[in-house]
N, C-alpha and C positions, 0 to 999 in steps of 0.2 A: 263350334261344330261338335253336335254330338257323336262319341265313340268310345272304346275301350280296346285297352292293352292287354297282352299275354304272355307271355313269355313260355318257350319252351327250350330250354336249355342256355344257350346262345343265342336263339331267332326269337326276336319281339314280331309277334301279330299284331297289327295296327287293325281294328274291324271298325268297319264304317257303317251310321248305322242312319244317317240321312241320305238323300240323292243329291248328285252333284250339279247343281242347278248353278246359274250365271250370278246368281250373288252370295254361294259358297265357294267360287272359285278362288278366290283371297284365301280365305279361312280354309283351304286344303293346302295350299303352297305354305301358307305358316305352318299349320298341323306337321306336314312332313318333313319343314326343316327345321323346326322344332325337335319333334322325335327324334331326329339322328342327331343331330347335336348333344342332346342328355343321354343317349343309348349308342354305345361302340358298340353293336353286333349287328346281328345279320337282320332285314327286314321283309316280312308278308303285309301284303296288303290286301284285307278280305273283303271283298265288295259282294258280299251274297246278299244286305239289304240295301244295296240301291237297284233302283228303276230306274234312275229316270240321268243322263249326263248330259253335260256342256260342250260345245263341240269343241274347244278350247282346254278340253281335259287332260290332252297326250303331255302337254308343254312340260305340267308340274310331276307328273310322272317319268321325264325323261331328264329333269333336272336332279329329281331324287338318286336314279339308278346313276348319276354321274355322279354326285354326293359319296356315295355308298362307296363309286371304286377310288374316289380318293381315299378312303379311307379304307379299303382293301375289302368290303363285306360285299354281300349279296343282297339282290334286291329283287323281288319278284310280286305280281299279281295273283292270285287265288281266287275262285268262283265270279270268274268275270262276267255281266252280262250281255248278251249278243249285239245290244247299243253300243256298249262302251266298248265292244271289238271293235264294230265299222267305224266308232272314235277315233282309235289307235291307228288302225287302218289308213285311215282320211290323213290323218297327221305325220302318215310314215311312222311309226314309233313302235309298230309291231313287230317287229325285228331286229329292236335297241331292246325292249324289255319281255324276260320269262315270264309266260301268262302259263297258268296250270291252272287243272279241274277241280281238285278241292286240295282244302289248305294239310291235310294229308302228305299228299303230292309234293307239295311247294318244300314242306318240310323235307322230306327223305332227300328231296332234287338238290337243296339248298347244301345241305349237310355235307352230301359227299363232293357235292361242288368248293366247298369250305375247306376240305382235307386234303385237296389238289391229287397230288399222284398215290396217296397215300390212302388205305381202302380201310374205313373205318368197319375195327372189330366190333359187331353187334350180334346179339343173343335174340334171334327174331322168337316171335308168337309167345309174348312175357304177359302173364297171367296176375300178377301181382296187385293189380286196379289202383294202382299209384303213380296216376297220373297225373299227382303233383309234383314227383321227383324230378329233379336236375338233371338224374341219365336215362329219364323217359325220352323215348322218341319213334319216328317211325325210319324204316327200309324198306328199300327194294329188294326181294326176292321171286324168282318164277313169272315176274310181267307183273306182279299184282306188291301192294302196297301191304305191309305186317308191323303191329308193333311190337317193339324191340328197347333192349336195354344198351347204356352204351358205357358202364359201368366196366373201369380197364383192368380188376379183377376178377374175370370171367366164373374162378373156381369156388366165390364165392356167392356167385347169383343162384339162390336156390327155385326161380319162377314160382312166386308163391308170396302170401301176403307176412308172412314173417321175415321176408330177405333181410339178408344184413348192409346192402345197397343202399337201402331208403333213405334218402336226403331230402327234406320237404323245400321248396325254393320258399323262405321266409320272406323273401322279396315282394314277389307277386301276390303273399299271403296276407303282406300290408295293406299293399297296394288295392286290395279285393276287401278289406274290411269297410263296412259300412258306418258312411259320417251319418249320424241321425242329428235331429231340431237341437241347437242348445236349447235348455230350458232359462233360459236367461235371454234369449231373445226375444222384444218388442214387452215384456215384464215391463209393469207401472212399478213407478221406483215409490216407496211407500213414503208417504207425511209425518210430517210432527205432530201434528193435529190428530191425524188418525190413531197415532200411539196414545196422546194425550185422552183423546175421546175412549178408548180402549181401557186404559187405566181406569177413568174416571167408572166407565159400563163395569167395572170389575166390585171397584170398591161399593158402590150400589147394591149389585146384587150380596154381595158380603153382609152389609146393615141388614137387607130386605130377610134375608134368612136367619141372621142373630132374633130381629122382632118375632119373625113367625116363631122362634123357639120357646124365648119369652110367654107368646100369645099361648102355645101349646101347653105351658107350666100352671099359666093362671085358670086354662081352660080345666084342666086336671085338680087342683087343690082353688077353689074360688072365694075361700074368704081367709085365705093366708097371701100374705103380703111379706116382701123380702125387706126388711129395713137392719141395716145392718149398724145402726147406733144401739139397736135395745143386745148385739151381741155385747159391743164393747161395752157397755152399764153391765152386764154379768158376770164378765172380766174382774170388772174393776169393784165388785160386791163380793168377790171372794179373798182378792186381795187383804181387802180391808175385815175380815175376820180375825179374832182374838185371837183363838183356836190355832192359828196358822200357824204361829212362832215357837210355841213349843213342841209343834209335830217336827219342825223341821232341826228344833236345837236336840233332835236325837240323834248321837254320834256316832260311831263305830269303829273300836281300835282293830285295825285290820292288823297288828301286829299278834295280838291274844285273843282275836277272833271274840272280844268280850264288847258288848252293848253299856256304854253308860248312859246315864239319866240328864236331864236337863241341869240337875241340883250340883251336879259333879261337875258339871263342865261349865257353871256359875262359879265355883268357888276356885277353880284356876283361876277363875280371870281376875286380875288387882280389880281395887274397888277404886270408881275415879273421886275427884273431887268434888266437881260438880256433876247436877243431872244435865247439862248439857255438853255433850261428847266432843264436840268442838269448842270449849271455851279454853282460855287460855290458864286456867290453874292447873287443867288436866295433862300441861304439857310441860315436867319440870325442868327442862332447859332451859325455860322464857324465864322463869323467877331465881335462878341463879346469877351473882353477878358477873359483869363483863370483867374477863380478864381484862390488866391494865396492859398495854402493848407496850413489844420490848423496846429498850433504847439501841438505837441503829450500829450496831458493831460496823467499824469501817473494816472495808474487803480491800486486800491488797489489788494494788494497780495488775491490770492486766498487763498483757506486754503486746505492743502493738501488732496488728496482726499486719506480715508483709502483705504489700500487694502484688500480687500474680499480672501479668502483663496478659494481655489477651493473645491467644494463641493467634498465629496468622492466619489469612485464609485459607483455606484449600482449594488447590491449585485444582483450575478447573479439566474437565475430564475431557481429553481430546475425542471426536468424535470420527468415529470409522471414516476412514475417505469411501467417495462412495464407487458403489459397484458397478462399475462397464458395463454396458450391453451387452449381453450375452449373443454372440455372432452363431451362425449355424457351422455347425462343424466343417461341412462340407457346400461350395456353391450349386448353382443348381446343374450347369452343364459339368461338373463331375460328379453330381449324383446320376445325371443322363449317361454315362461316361461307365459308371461302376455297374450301371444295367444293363448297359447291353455286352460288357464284358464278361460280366458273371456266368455267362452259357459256356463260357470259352472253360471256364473252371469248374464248372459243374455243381456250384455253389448257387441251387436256389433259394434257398434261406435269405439270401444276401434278396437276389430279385422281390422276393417276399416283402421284405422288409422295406423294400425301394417304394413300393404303392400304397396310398392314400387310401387309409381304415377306411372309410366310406365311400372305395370302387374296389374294395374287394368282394370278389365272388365268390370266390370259395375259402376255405379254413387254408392254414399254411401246411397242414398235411397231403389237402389233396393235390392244391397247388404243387408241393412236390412230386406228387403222385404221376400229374399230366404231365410234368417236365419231362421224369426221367422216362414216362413211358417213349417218349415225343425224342428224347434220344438215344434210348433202343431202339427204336424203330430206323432211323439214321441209320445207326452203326450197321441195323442185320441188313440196310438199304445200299449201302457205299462200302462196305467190306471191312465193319470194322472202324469207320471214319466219320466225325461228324462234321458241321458245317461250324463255319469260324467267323463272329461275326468282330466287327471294327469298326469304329469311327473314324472316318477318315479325316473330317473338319469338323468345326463347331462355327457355324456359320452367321448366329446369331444367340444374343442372350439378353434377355429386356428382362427386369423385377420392378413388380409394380405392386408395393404394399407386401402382402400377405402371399401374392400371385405372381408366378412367373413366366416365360413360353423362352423354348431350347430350342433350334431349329438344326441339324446335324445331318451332315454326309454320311450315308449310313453304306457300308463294303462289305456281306454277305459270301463268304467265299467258300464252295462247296465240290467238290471231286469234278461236278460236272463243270465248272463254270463258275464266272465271280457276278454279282448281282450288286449294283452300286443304285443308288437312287433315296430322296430327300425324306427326311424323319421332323414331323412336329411334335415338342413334347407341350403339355402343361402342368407346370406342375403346383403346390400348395402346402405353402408354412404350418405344418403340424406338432406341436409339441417343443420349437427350439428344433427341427428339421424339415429338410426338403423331401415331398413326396411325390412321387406322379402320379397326375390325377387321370390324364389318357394321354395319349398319343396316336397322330393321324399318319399315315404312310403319304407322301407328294410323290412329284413325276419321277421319272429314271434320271439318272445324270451321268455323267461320264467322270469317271475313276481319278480320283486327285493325284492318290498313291503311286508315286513313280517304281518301276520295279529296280529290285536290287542290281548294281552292276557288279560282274565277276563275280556269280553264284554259282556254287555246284549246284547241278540237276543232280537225282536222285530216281532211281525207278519210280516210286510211290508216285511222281511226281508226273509221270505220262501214264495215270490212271484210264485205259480205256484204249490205248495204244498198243499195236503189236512191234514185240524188239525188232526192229529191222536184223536180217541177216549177212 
């Protein structure tokens, strides 16, 4: 089914871009349980190109918005068309799911429904046209809809296209890059033959071009011919010149820079016996006679030489024992364990560090940024006090491979009241650790935690209570 995703901060836009006809019904209930499945945040769904639906539309729409609050998000319609109201309608469904006018709307509504009692600090009428940023969004102001920055260092939003704010979501910047045609697809895979025949077209034209140069030399000079025997007979006519030998028996004592003659440097040389230079009178060590060889002086005995034993072998080289598996330092339900505890210490570095490089959203700066904003706001909300959360049980622990799921009593206890109810974690072997990869919120459940017996109470303790007199 054709459509495209968006993201704007925490709300993925799901825009539909066919009509929901009787044999896209299937393929809309995967679509949407798909998307939530790979996306923990909040959901739009823009139907501004359909015309035309199935009366059976409401069902996979009212199973989504039930998806959504297991998992604690929002879930709503955007630019509905007036069929697919009297759909909803027919189905009963229009008063299980938020239908808004344009995806504007849907966003502002969603946001502040997301922050629960908590009234998200925005910088309305943001000028900046960066509207790929992470703390682009819209708000409500005056009845009418503004956009606004959501950016938790306010004194540094200059409204303006140089802000210091600008965080581009690289996410959706992937996800928006266009796949073009490999050039390798449906390519004839090339022949042997084809190489060969290619070779062969080369060497051709090569000859074809040597002759025409040839033809070009003879066309220029036509009754000279290249025969290159009558060089070497020229050669070999100079050689053989009288002449030659006494130009070259002229010598040069580079010692006294003095020129001798031919006749000088005859009368150094001995005169041989014979005129032929290799015969054997000319070499008077051949006509001398053989010494007669000596008689054999005996050599005193040697002394026998010991023999050396062979050294032993060497003892061969023990080999490392080998190395253990390297275990994860921590199981997964006390990596679940160390996360949700960590709020209590105020130690988000620690939570940081608890989630899977590939679901994190933001850098670990900002990350801390939203924490500690998120418990200022607490403290100026409960008087100084924030909310204390605990694991009450660990209810489950399955690893499978690489993969594991945590399922945990989760005890929320905050000035106003204590909030118990079921925590799914999953999480994912990265590096020799355990990471969380998400986590779904389940039903409410009722408190395991027995209270203490023979506790002092404490004023603090009847937050919201007048001292009886």
């Amino acid at each position: 089914m054709e459509h495209t995703t968006k993201r704007r901060g925490n709300i993925l836009i799901l825009s539909l871009l066919e009509d929901l006809t009787f044999h896209k019904n299937d393929e809309l209930g995967s679509l949407l349980h798909r998307t939530l499945r790979d996306n923990n945040v909040d959901l739009i769904v823009d139907m501004t190109q359909v015309q035309h639906v199935d009366s059976t539309l409401s069902g996979h729409f009212v199973a989504a918005r039930r998806e959504c609050e297991l998992k604690r998000r929002q879930f709503g319609l955007a630019n509905v068309p007036d069929i697919a109201l009297k759909v909803l309608h027919t189905g009963g469904a229009d008063h299980q799911i938020h239908v808004y006018g344009s995806t504007e709307e849907a966003i502002a509504d969603i946001s502040d429904r997301s922050h629960g009692t908590q009234k998200r600090r925005l910088v309305m009428d943001i000028k900046c046209g960066h509207d790929d940023c992470v703390y682009f969004t819209y708000g409500k102001g005056g009845g009418m809809i503004h956009t606004a920055c959501e950016y938790p260092y306010q004194d540094d939003i200059t409204n303006g296209p140089t802000c210091k704010c600008y965080k581009p979501d690289w996410q959706q910047i992937q996800e928006n890059l266009p796949i073009g045609p490999s050039p390798f697809r449906n390519a004839k895979k090339k022949s042997l033959y084809e190489v060969r025949d290619k070779v062969a077209q080369q060497e051709t034209q090569k000859k074809s071009r040597e002759s025409q140069a040839v033809a070009e030399v003879d066309a220029v000079n036509p009754g000279e011919t290249y025969q290159p025997e009558e060089e070497f007979e020229a050669v070999a006519a100079r050689l053989e010149d009288p002449n030659l030998v006494p130009k070259i028996a002229k010598a040069v004592d580079r010692r006294s820079n003095r020129e001798t003659n031919s006749s000088e440097v005859e009368a150094m040389t001995p005169s041989l016996l014979s005129d032929d230079p290799f015969a054997v009178d000319n070499f008077p060590s051949s006509t001398e006679p053989r010494p007669e060889p000596k008689a054999d002086i005996p050599t005193p005995e040697e002394p026998p030489v010991a023999v050396v034993p062979p050294a032993p072998p060497k003892a061969p080289v023990p080999e490392p024992p080998p190395q253990p598996k390297r275990e994860p330092a921590d199981t997964p339900d006390q990596v679940v364990r160390k996360f949700v505890q960590a709020w209590n210490e105020g130690d988000f570095q620690k939570e940081y560090q608890s989630l899977s490089a590939r679901n994190r959203a933001f850098s670990e700066s900002d990350y801390v940024a939203r924490r500690q904003s998120l418990r200022a706001d607490q403290k100026k909300k409960f008087g100084g006090k924030t909310s204390l959360q605990e694991v009450a049980r660990v209810d489950s622990c399955a690893i499978e491979g690489i993969h594991a799921t945590v399922e945990i009593t989760r005890v929320d206890r905050t000035p106003a009241g204590a909030n118990c109810y079921g925590q799914h974690y999953h999480l994912v072997l990265e590096e020799g650790f355990w990471k969380i990869q998400r986590s779904e919120d389940g039903e409410p459940r009722k408190n395991p935690i027995k209270p203490q017996k023979g506790r002092v109470m404490k004023a603090s303790d009847f937050l919201g209570r007048t001292k009886p007199s």
